[in-house]
N, C-alpha and C positions, 0 to 999 in steps of 0.2 A: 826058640819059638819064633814062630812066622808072624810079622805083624802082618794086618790090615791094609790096605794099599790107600793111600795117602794121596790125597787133591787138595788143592787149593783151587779155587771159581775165584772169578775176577769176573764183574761186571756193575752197570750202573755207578754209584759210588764209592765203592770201594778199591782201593788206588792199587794199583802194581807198585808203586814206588815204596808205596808203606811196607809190604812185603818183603823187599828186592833184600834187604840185609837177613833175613831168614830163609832165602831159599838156597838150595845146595849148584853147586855151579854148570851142571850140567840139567839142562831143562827141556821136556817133548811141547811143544806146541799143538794144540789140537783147536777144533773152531767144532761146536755142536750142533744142531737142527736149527736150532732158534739162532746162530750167530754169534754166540759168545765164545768168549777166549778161553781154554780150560789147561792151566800150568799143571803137570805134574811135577810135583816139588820131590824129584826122588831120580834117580839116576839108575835105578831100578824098579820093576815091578813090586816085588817085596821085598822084606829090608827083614835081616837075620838079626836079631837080639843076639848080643853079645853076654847079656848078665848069668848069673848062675844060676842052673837048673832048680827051678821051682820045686817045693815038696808035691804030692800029689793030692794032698788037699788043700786048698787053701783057704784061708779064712775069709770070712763075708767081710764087704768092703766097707770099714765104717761111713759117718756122715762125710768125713772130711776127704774122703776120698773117691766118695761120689760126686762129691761139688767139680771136683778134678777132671771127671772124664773129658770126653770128645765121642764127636759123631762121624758113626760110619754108615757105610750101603753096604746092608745083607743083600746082596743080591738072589740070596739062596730063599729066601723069607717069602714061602705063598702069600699071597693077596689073600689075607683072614675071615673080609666082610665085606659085605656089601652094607655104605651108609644111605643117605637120603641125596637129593642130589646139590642140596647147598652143602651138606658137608663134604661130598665128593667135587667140588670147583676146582681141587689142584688136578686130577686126573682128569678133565673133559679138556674140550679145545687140542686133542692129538697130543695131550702129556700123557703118561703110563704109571703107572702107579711104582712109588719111592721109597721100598723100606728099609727108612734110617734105623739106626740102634745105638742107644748111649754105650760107649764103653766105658772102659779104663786099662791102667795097666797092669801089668801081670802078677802084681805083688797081692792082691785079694782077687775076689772072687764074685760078679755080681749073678742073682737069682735067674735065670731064667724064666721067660713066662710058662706058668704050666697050670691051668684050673684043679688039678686036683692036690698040689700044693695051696694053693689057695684053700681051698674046701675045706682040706686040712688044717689050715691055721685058724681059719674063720667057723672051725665046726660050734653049733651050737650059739653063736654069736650074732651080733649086729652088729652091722659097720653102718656109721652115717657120714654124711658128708653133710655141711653147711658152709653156705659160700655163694657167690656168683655164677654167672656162667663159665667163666674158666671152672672152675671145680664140677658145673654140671656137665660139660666136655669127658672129662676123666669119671665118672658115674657113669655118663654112656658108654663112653670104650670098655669099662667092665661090663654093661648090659652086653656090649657086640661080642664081645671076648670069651661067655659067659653063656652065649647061646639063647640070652634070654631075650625076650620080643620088647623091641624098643619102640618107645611112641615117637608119633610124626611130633606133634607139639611138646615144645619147653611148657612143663606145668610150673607151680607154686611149690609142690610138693611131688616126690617122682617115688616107687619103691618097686623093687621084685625080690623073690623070692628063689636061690639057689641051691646047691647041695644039697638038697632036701630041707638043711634044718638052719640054713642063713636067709640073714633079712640085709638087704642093702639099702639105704634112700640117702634123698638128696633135698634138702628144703632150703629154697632161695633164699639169697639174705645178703642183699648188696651192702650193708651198712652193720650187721653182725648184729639184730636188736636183742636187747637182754629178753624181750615180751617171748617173742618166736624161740630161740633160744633154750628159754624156759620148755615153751611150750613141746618140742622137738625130744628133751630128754624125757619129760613126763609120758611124754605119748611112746617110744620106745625101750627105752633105760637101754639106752646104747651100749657096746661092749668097746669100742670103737670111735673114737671121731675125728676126721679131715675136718679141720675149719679153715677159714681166710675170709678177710675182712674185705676183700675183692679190688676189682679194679677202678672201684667209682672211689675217684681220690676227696679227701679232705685234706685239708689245712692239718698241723700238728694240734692246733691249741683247740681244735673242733673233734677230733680223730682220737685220742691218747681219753680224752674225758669219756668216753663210750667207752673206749675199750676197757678202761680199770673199772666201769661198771659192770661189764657184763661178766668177769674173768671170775670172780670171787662166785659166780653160780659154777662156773668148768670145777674149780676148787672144792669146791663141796663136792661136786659129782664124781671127784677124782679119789675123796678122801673115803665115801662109802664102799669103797672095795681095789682093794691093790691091783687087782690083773685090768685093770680100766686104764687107756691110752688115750694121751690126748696128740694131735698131730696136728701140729699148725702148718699149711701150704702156703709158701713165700709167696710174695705174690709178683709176679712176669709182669715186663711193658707189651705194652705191642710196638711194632717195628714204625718208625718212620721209612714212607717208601717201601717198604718193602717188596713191591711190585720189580722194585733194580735187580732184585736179588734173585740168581741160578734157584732151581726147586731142582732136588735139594742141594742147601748149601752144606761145603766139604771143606774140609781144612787142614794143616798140620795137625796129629793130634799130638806130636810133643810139644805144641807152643799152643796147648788148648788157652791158657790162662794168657797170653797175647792178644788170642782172637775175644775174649771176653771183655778185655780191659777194651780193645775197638769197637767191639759192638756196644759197651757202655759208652764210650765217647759219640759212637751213633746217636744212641737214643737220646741221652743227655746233650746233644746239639739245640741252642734254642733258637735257631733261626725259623727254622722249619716250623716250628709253634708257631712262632710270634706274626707270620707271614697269615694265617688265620685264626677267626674268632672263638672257631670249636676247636680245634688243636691245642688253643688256648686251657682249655678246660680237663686236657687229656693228665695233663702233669704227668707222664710218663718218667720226667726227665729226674723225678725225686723219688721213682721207687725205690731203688737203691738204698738212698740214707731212711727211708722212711722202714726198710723191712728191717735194715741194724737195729732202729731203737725198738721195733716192736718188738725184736728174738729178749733186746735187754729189760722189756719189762715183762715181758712173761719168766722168763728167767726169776726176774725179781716173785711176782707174783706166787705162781704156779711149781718154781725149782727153784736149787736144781733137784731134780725130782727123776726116775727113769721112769716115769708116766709120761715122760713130756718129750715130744721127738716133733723133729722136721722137716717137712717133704721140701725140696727145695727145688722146687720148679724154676724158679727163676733163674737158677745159673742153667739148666737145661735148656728154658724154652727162647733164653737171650740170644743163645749162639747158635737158634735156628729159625734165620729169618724168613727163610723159604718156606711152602707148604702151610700156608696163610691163607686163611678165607679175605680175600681183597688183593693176593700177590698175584691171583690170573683171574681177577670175576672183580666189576664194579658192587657189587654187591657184597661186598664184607667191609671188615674194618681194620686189619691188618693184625688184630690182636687176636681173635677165634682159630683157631687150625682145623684144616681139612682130617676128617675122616674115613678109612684107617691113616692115619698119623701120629703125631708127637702125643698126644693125650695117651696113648698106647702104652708107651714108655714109661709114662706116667703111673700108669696101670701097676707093669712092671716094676719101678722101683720101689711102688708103694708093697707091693708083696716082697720085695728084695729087705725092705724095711721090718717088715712082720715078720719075715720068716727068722732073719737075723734075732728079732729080739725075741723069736720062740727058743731058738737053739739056744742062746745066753741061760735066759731063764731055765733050757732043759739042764745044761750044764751044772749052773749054780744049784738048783735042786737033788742032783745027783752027787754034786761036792760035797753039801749038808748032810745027808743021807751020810757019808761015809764016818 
């Protein structure tokens, strides 16, 4: 099989040098509209896989193998939607519109986007989301994806209506309160729930005492009926600088887990904070350990349980620093992404997630049966 064509960007901070032991010795130089440097790390256009020929179906790609991917440019991938025009900032100013795609590699199989797969999974159902606005980003890419009329203003509470017989919404909740929380299952009795406790940081010893209150309500809600999913969304930095950074950024994708370990040493740089008062307050630099101890109290909590799964945005949205609301427009913050963009992806894996554990569950039902 034919991989992907493989880039490495080199620009702003991030060094040529850190690379140089991972690239292959023969290298194209190229310069792009804007000036930057763009190494092709490949001595060829496509690079022939040597492994053995795959079965012809393959199996959905667990969690652990989604954390794994790497990002490419479909270059094949029409422009889906039209957004509003702050979420359209990476495409104005003479950019063109960049659609990346998470992959992986050939040993599984990820979902394709497709709404009537969706429909499918979600027939009959409610999906919610509670969270921040990174979570209400990935709400709206299903309203655009979805064909349904998106509002100009972020509400308090957002919902539409799909497939006929699916309910989607989205209720703000920067701090995760058990009150709203409450209030969100009684008013729906969700089938469904994306949560994440967002990106407005606390401390541990302020952070962890919410969270084990509000969890024992998910708990009950989980235990009144088995086909009920709970999906915790890890929660992504925003980029320092990100402004440095090629839109979109490309990489090796067999050293996806290099470029992750550097972009963690990115974020987690404290200079860059410390040099201001509000950067100060971003804590970017502790999502990381802070999203380990939350998988291990939910874990504790709520599992292990296969109610309980998780979107893992954070290794996706880490490794794509480009395509940022603030990387071409003073008017963002480096943490929001442009639309159509990565929130997209998000979409998709989140159905790559459903569908996988429809088919599980078809299987084991039909194993029973026998």
């Amino acid at each position: 099989m034919k991989r992907p064509v493989s880039y490495v960007v080199i620009a702003g901070t991030v060094l040529v040098g850190i690379l140089s032991p991972f690239l292959l010795a023969k290298q194209y130089r190229l310069i792009d509209q804007k000036g930057r440097v763009i190494l092709y790390a490949t001595s060829d256009l496509e690079e022939t896989s040597t492994s053995v020929a795959a079965p012809s179906v393959l199996p959905y790609c667990s969690r652990e193998q989604v954390q794994q991917g790497f990002w490419t440019y479909n270059q094949t991938q029409p422009l889906r939607y039209r957004s509003t025009p702050w979420e359209e900032t990476c495409y104005t100013n003479g950019k063109g519109y960049y659609p990346t795609q998470w992959n992986v590699d050939d040993a599984c199989q990820l979902v394709e986007w497709d709404p009537a797969t969706l429909c499918e999974v979600l027939e009959h159902k409610t999906l919610g989301f509670i969270g921040d606005s990174i979570s209400w980003q990935i709400f709206r890419s299903l309203k655009y994806l979805l064909n349904a009329e998106p509002t100009v203003e972020r509400k308090v509470l957002e919902e539409f209506k799909c497939c006929q017989n699916t309910t989607i919404f989205w209720s703000r909740s920067n701090k995760l309160a058990l009150e709203g929380a409450q209030q969100m299952i009684d008013q729906y009795q969700p089938d469904i729930l994306v949560v994440n406790r967002g990106a407005w940081y606390d401390p541990d010893d302020v952070f962890f005492p919410q969270l084990q209150q509000v969890l024992p309500l998910f708990r009950t809600w989980l235990e009144q009926n088995d086909d009920r999913v709970f999906i915790w969304r890890t929660t992504a930095p925003g980029i320092p600088q990100c402004e440095t950074f090629p839109v979109p950024y490309l990489y090796f994708e067999n050293n996806s887990s290099f470029l992750l370990t550097r972009m963690e040493q990115h974020v987690e740089s404290l200079p860059w904070y410390m040099a201001d008062e509000k950067r100060k307050e971003f804590y970017w630099w502790n999502f990381r350990a802070q999203n380990a101890l939350v998988e291990d109290t939910l874990q504790q909590v709520l599992g292990p349980s296969q109610q309980l799964e998780f979107l893992d945005t954070y290794h996706w949205y880490i490794q794509q620093p480009g395509l940022r609301i603030g990387a071409v427009s003073t008017d963002g913050d480096c943490l929001h992404h442009c639309l159509p963009g990565i929130p997209d992806e998000s979409s998709r894996l989140l159905l790559h997630l459903l569908q996988r554990r429809r088919t599980s569950n078809m299987a084991l039902t039909t194993k029973n049966a026998k």
